[in-house]
KEVEXFI-238298 format. One record per atom (N, C-alpha, C): chain; atom name; x, y, z. Coordinates in pm, whole numbers, plus 32768, in hexadecimal, padded with zeros to 4 digits. Layout:
BEGIN
{mol->A	atom->CA	xx->X	yy->Y	zz->Z}
...
! end
This chain:
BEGIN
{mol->A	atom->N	xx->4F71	yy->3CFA	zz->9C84}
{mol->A	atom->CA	xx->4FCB	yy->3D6C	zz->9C7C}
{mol->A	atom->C	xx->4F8A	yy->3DD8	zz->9C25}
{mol->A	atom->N	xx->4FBF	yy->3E51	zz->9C2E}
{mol->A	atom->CA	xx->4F36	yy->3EEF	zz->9C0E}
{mol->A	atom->C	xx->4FC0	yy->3EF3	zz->9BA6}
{mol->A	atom->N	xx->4F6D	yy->3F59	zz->9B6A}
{mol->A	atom->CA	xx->4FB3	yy->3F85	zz->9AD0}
{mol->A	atom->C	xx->500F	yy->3FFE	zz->9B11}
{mol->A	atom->N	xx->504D	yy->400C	zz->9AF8}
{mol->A	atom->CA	xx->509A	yy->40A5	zz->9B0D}
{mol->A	atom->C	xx->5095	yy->40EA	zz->9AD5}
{mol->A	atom->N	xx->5065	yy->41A0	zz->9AF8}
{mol->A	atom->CA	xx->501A	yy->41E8	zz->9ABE}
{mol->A	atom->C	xx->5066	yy->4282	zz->9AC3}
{mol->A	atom->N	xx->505A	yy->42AC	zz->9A8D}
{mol->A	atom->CA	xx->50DE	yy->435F	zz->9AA2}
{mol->A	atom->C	xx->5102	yy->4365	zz->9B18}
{mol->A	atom->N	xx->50DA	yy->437C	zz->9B88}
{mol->A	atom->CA	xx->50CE	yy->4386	zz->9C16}
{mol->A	atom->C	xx->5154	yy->4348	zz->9C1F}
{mol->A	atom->N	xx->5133	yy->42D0	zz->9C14}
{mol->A	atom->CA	xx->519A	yy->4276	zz->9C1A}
{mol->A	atom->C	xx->5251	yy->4289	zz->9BC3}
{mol->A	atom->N	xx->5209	yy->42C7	zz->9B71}
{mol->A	atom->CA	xx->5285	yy->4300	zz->9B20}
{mol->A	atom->C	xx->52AF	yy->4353	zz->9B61}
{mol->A	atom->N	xx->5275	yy->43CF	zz->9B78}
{mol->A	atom->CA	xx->52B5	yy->4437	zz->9BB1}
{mol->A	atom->C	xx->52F7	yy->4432	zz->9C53}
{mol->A	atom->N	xx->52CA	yy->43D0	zz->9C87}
{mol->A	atom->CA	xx->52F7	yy->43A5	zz->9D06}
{mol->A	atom->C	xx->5378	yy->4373	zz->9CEA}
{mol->A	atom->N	xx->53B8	yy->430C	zz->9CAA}
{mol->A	atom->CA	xx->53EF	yy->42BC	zz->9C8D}
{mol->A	atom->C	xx->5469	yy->4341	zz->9C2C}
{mol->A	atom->N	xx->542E	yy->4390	zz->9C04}
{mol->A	atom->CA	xx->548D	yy->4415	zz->9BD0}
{mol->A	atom->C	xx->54B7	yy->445D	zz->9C2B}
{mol->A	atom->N	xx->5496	yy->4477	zz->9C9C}
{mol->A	atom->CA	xx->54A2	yy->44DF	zz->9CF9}
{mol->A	atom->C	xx->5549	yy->44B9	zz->9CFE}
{mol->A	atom->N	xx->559E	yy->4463	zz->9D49}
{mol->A	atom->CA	xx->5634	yy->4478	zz->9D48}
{mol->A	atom->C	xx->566B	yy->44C3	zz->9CF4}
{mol->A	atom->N	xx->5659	yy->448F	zz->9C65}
{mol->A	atom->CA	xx->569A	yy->44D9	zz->9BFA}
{mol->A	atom->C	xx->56D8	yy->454D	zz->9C23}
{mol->A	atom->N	xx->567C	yy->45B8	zz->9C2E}
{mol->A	atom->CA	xx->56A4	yy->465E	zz->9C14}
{mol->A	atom->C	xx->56EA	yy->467A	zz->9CC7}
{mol->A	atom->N	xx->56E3	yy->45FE	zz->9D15}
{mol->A	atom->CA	xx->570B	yy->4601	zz->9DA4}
{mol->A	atom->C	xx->57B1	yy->45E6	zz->9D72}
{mol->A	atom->N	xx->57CC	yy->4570	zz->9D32}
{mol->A	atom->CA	xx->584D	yy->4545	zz->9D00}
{mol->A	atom->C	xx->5879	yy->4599	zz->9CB5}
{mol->A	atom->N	xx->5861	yy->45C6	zz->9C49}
{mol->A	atom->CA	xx->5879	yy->462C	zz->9BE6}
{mol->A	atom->C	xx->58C2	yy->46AC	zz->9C39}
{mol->A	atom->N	xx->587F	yy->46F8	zz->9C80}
{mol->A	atom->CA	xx->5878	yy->4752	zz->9CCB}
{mol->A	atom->C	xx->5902	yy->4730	zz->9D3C}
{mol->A	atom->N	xx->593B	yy->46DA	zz->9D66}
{mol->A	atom->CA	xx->596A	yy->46A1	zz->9DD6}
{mol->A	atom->C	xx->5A02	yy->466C	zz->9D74}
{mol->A	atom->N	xx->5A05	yy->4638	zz->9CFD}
{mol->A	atom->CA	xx->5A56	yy->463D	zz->9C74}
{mol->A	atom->C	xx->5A71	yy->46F6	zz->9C35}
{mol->A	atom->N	xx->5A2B	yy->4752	zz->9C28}
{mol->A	atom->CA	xx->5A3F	yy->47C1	zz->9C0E}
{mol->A	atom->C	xx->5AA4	yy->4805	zz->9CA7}
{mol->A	atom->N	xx->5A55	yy->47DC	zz->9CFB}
{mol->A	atom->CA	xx->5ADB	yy->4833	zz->9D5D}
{mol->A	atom->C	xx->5B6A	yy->47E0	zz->9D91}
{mol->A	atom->N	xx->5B70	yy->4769	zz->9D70}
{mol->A	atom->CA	xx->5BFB	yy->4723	zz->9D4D}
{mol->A	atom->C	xx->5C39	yy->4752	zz->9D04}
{mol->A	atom->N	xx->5C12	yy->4766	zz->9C81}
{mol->A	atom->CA	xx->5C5A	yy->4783	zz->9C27}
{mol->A	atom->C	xx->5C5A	yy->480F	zz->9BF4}
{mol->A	atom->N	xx->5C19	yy->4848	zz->9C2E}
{mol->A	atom->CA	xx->5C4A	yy->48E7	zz->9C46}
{mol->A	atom->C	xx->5C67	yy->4935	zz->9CD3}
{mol->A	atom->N	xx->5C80	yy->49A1	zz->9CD3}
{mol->A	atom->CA	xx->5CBB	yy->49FC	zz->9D4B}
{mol->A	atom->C	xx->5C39	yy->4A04	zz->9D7E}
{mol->A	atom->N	xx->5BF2	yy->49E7	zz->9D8A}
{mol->A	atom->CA	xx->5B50	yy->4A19	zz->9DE8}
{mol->A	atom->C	xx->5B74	yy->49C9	zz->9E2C}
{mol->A	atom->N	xx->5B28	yy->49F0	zz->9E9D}
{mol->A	atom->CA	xx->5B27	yy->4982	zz->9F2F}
{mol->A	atom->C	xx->5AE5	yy->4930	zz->9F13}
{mol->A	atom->N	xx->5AB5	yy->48B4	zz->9F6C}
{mol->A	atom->CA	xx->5A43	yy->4846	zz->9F3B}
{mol->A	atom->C	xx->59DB	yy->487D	zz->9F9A}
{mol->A	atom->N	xx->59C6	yy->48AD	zz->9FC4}
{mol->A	atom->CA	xx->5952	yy->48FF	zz->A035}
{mol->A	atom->C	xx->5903	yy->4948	zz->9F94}
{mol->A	atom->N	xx->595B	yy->4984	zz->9F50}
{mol->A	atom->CA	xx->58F2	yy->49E1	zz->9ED6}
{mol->A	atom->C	xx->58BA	yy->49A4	zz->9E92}
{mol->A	atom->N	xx->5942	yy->4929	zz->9E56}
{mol->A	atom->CA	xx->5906	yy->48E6	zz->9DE1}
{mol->A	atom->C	xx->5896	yy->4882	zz->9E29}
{mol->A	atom->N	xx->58A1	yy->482C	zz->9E7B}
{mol->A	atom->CA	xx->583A	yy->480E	zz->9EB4}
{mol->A	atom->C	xx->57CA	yy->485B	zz->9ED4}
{mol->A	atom->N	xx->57BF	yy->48C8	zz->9EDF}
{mol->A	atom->CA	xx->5736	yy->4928	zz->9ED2}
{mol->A	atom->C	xx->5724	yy->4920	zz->9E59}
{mol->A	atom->N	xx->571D	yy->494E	zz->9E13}
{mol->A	atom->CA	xx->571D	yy->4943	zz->9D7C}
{mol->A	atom->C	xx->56F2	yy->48A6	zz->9D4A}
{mol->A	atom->N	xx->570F	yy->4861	zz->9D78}
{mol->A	atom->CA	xx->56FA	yy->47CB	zz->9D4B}
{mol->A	atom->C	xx->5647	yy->47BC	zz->9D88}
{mol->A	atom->N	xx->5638	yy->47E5	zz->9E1A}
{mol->A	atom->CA	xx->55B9	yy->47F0	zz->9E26}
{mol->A	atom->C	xx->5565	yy->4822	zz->9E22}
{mol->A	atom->N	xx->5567	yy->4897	zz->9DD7}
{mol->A	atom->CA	xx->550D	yy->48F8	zz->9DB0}
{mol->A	atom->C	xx->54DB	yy->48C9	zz->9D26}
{mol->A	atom->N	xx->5582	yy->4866	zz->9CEB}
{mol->A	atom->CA	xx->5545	yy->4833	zz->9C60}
{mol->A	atom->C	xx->54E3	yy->47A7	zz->9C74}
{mol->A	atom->N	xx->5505	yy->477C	zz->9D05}
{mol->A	atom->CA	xx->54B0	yy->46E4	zz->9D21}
{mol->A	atom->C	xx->543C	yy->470E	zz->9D39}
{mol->A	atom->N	xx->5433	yy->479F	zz->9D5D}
{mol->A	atom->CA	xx->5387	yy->47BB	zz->9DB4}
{mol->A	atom->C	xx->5336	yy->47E2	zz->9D41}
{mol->A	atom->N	xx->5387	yy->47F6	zz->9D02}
{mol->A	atom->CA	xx->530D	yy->4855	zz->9C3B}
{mol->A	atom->C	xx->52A6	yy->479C	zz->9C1D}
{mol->A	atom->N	xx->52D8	yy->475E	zz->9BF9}
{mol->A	atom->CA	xx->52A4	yy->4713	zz->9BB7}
{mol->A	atom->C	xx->5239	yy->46AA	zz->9C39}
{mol->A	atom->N	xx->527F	yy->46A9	zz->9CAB}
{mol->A	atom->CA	xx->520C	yy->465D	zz->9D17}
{mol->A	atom->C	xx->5194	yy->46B2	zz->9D3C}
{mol->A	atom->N	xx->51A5	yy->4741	zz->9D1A}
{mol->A	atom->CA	xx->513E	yy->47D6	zz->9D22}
{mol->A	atom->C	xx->50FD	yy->47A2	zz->9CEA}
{mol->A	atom->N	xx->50F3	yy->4780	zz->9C7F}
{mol->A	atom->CA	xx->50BA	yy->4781	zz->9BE0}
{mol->A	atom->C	xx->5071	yy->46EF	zz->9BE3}
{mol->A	atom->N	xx->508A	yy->4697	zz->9C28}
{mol->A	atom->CA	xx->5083	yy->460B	zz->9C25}
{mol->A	atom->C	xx->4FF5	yy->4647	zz->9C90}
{mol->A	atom->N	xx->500E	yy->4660	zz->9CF1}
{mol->A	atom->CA	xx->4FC4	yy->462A	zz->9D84}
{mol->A	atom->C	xx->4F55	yy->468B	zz->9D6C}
{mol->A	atom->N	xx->4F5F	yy->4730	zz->9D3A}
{mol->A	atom->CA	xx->4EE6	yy->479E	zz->9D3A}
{mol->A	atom->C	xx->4EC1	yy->47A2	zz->9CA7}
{mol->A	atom->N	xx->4F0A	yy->47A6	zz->9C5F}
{mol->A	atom->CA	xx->4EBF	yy->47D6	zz->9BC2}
{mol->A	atom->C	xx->4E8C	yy->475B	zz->9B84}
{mol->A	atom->N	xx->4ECD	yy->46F0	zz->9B75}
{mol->A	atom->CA	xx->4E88	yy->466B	zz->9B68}
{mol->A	atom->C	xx->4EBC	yy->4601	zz->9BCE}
{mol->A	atom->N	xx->4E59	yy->4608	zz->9C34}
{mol->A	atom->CA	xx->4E25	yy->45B6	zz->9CB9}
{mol->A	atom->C	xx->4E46	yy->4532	zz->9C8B}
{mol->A	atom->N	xx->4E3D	yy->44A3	zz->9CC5}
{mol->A	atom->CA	xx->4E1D	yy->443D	zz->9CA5}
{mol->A	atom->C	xx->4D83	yy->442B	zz->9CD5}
{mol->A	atom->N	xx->4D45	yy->43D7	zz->9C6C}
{mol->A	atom->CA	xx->4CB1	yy->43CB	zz->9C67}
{mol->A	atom->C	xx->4C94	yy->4339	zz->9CB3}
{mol->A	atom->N	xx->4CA2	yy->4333	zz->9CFB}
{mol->A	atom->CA	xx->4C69	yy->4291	zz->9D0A}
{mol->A	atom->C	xx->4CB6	yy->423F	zz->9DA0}
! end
């Protein structure tokens, strides 16, 4: 079994700001169409950052 390495973190993070986002338009007057945009614009920042600025090496 391989060690688990950021990649792996941030994969395994991606729901979060999907749920979060999907929890923000429940519980407010926004539609879930917005807050769900919003949820993935916050899921796409950090897999950007993962996949082009630091790649996995190996």
């Amino acid at each position: 079994m391989t060690q688990a390495d950021r990649h792996d973190a941030v994969l395994a993070a991606l729901p979060a700001p999907l749920l979060a986002g999907l929890a923000w338009g429940w519980l407010t007057s926004f539609g879930a169409v917005l807050a769900l945009g919003v949820g993935s614009v916050l899921a796409v920042a950090p897999l950007t950052y993962a996949l082009f600025v630091r790649p996995p090496s190996g």
